[in-house]
C-alpha positions as CSV (number, residue, x, y, z in Angstrom):
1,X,0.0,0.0,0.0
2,X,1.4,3.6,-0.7
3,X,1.0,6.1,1.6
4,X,2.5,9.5,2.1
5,X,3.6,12.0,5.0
6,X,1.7,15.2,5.3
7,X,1.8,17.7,8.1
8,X,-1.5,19.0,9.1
9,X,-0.3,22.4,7.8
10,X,-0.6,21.3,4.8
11,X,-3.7,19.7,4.5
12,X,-6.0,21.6,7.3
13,X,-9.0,19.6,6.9
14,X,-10.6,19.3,10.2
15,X,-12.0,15.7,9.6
16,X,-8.8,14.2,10.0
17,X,-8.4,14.6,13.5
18,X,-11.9,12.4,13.6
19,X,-9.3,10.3,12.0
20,X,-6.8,10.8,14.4
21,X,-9.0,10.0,17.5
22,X,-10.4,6.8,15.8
23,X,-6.8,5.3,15.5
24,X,-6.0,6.7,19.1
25,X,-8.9,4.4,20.4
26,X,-8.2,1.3,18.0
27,X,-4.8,1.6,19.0
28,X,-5.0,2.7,22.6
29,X,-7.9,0.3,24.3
30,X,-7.3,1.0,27.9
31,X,-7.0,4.7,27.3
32,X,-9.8,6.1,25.0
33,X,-10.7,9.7,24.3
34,X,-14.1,11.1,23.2
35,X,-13.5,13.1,20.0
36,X,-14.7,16.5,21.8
37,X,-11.5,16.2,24.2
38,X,-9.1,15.3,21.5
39,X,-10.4,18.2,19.1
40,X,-9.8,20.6,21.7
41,X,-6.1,18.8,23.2
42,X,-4.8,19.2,19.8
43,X,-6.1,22.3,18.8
44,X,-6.5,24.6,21.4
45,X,-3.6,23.5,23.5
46,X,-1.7,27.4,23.5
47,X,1.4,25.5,22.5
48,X,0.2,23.5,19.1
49,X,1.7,23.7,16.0
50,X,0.7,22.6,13.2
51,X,4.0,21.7,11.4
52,X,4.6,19.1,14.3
53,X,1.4,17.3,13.4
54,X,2.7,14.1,11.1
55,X,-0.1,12.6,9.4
56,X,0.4,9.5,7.2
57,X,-2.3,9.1,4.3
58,X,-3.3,6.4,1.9
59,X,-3.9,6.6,-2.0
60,X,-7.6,7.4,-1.1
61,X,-7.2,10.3,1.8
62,X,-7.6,7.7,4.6
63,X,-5.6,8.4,7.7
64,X,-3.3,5.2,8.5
65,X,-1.7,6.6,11.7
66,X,-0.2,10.3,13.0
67,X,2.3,11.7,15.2
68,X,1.8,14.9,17.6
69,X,4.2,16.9,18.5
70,X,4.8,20.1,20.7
71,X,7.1,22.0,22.7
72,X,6.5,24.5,25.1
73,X,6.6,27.8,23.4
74,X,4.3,30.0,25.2
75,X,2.6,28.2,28.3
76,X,3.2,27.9,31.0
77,X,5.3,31.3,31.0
78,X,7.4,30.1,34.0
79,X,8.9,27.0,32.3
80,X,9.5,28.4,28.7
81,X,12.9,28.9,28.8
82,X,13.7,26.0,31.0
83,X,11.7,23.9,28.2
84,X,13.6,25.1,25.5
85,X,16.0,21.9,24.8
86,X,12.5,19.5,25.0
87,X,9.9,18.5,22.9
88,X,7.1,16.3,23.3
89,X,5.3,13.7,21.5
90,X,1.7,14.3,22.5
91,X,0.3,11.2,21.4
92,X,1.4,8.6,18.4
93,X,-0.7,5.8,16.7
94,X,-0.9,3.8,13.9
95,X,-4.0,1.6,12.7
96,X,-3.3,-1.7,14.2
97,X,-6.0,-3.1,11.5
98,X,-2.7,-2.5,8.8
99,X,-0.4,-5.3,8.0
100,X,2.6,-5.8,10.5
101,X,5.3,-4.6,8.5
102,X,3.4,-1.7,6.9
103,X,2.5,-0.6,10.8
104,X,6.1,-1.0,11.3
105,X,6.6,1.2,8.4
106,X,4.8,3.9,8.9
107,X,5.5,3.7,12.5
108,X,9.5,4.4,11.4
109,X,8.9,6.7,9.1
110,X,6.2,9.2,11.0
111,X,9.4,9.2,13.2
112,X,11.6,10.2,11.2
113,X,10.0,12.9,9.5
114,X,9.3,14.1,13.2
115,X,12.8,14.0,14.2
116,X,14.6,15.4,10.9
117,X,12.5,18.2,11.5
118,X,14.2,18.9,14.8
119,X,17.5,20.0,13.2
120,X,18.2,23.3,14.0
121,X,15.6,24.0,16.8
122,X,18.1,23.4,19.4
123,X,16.0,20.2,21.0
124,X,18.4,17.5,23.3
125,X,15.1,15.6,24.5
126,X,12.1,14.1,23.4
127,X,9.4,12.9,25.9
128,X,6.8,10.8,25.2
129,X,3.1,11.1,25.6
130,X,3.6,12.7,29.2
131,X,3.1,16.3,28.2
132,X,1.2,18.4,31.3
133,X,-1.5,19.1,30.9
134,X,-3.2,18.5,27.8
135,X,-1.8,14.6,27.8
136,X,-4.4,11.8,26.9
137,X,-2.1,9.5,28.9
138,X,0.3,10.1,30.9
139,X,3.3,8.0,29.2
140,X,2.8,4.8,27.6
141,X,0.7,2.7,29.2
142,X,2.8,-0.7,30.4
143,X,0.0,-2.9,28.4
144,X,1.0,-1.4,24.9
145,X,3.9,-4.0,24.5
146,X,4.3,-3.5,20.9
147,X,4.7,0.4,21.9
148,X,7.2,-0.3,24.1
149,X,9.4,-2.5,22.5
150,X,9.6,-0.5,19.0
151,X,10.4,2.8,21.3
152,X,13.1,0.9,23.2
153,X,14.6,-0.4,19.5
154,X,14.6,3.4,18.9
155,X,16.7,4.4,21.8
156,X,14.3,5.6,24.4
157,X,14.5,4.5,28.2
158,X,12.3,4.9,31.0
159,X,12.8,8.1,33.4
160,X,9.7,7.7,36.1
161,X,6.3,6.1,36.1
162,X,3.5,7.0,37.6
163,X,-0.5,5.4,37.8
164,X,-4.3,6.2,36.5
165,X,-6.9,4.8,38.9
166,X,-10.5,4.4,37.8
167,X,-12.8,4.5,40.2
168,X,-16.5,3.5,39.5
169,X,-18.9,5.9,41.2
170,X,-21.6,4.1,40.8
171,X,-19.8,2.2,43.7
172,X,-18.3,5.5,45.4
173,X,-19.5,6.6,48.5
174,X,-18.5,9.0,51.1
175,X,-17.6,6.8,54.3
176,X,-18.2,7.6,58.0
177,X,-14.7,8.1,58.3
178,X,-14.3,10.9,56.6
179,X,-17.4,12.4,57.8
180,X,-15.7,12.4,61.6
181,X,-12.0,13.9,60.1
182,X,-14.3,16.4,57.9
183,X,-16.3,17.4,61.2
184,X,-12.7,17.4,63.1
185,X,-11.2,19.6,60.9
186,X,-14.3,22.1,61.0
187,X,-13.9,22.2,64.7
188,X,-10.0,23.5,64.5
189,X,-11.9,26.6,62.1
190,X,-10.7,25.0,58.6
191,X,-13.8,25.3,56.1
192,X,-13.9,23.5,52.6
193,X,-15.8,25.5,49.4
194,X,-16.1,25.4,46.0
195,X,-14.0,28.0,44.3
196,X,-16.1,30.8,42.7
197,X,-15.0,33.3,39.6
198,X,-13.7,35.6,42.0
199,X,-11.3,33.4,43.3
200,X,-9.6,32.5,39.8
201,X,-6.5,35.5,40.3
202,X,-5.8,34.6,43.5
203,X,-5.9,30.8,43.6
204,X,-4.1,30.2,40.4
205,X,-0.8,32.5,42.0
206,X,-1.1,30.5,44.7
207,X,-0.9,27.2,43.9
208,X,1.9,28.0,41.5
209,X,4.1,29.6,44.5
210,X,2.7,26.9,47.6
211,X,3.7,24.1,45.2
212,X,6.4,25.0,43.0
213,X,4.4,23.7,39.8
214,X,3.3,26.2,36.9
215,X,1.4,23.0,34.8
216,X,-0.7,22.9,38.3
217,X,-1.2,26.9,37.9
218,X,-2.3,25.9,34.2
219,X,-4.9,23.4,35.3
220,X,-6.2,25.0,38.0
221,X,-7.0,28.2,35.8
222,X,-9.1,25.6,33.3
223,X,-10.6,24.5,36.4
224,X,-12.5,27.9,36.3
225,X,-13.2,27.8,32.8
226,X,-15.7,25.6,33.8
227,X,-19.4,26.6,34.6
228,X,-19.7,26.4,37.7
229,X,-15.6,26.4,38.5
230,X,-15.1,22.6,39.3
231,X,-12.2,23.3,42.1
232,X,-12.6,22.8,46.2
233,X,-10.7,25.0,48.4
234,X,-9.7,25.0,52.5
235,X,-9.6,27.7,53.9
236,X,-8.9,28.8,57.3
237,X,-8.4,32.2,59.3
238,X,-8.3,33.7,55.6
239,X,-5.9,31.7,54.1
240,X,-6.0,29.1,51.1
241,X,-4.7,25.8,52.7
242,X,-5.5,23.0,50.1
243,X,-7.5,22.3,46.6
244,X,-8.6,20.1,44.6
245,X,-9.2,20.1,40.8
246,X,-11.6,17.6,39.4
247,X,-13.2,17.6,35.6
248,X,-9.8,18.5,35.1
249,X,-9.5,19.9,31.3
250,X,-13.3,19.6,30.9
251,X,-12.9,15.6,31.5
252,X,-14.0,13.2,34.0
253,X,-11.1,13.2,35.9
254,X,-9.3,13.9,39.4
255,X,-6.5,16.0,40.3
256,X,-3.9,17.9,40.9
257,X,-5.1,18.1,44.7
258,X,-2.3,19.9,46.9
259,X,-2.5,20.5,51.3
260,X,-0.3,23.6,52.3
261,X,3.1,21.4,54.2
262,X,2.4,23.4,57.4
263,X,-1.5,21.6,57.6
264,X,-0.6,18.1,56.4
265,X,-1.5,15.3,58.3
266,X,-4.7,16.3,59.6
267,X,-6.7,14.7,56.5
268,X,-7.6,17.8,54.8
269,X,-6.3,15.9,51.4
270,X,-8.7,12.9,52.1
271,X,-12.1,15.5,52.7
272,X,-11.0,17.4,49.7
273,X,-10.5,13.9,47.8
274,X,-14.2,12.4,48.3
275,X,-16.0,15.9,48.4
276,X,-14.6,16.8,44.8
277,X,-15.3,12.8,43.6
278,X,-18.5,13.1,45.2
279,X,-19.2,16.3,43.4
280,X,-18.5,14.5,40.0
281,X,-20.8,12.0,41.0
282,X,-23.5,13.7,41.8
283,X,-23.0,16.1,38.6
284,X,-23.5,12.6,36.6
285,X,-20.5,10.9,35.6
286,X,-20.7,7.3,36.3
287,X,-16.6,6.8,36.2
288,X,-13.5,9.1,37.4
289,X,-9.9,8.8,36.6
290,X,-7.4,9.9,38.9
291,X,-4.5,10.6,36.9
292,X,-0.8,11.0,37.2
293,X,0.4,9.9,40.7
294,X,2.8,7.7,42.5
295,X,0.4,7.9,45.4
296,X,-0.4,4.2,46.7
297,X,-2.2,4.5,50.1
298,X,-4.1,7.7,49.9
299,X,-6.1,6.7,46.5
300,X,-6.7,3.1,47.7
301,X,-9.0,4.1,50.6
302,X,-11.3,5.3,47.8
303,X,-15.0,3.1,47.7
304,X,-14.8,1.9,43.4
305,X,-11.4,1.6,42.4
306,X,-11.9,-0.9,39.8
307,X,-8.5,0.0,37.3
308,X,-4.7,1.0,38.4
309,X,-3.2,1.7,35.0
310,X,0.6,1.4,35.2
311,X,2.6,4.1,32.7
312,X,6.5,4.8,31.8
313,X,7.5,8.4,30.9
314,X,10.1,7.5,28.4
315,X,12.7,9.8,26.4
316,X,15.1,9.9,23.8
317,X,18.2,12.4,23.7
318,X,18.5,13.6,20.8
């Protein structure tokens, strides 16, 4: 079968990213994306371009697999520069339906079209999949052998891992436990809310300066974007202590969630853990994901857990 490599700058024709998420899905079981979410990860991520975006096509304008790619160019601000020698693959599938070695083929050669184009932007590193926060997974799922083994023939290793758990909130419920630390921590004066519009300014500065981490500013910001803002907040004396994102990115999922060092340990993380899930349950969704964590014991004490999904960030030096 012939085939040729396009960048999406060339051919800007929305219906191929329908494309794009259909191979995603076929190729990706254990980690599927509506087409809403993918539209707007690709596309409205501030950092897309449009000459990273590898596209392999067939003799009939069929899509047979595509390659994503981004750096961070413009957000967040704080970690431009620091960026500068990175880029990230954003997400990378072919149509397992094709023949082995044409998968293979186009797998190779999606690759590199993607790496020849990094001469002369000054890029030591490429990351895979793990890009924050507009990632569909967060590196390559430990299931996706084939994946695996044809990055390692490339040359990329494994730098950390980290976990998705699934919880099923149709099994989710909010124990007595956490009732008696949520009506413990109310006595010592420490309150839990939902973050409203007026709050956006000062929360977002915040959690970039309590915990060090501008891709938390970023997703707490989208937090707001939703209607009404789907972020919890404790608060006491005047003071943000903790938060909690959930619908994160305007999908059904968990996190980042973050305690203030000098109030840890009094289970203001756990409250503001099955207040925000309960919130998603009670808005309708019938699953969660939490995503991205090395976090064993505080996520296990969650009702529904039904899925730990195992991931390696891998890279390449380039």
């Amino acid at each position: 079968m012939r085939y040729r490599i396009s960048t999406y700058l060339e051919l800007r024709d929305k219906n191929i990213f329908l494309e794009m998420c259909r191979i995603h899905n076929k190729a990706f079981t254990y980690d599927t994306v509506d087409t809403y979410s993918f539209l707007n990860f690709v596309t409205k991520d501030p950092n897309a371009r449009e000459d990273l975006i590898y596209i392999a096509i067939d003799g009939k304008g069929h899509v047979l697999g595509f390659l994503v790619g981004v750096d961070v160019s413009k957000e967040p601000i704080e970690v431009v520069e620091s960026s500068r020698d990175t880029i990230w693959i954003k997400d990378f599938a072919v149509d397992p339906d094709l023949d082995r070695d044409l998968l293979k083929n186009i797998q190779l050669d999606l690759m590199k079209f993607f790496l020849n184009s990094l001469d002369g932007l000054g890029k030591k590193k490429v990351i895979l999949y793990a890009y924050a926060p507009f990632y569909f997974m967060p590196g390559v799922n430990v299931l996706y052998e084939d994946y695996i083994e044809f990055f390692e023939e490339l040359g990329y290793n494994k730098i950390s891992e980290n976990v998705n758990y699934e919880v099923d909130l149709t099994q989710f419920y909010y124990p007595r436990r956490i009732m008696k630390i949520e009506e413990a921590i109310r006595s010592k004066g420490i309150t839990i809310r939902r973050g409203s519009e007026s709050d956006e300014e000062a929360i977002v500065k915040w959690v970039k300066e309590a915990f060090g981490n501008p891709f938390w500013g970023v997703e707490t910001l989208y937090a707001f974007r939703n209607n009404p803002p789907s972020i919890l907040l404790a608060e006491t004396n005047n003071e943000f202590i903790g938060f909690a994102v959930y619908n994160r990115m305007g999908r059904n999922e968990f996190g980042p969630i973050g305690v203030d060092g000098k109030f840890r340990g009094l289970g203001i993380g756990s409250v503001l853990l099955f207040r925000a899930l309960s919130e998603m349950k009670l808005a309708g969704h019938r699953y969660s994901v939490v995503t991205w964590t090395t976090h064993l014991f505080f996520y296990t004490q969650v009702p529904g857990i039904t899925r730990i999904k195992h991931y390696l960030i891998m890279s390449l030096e380039v």
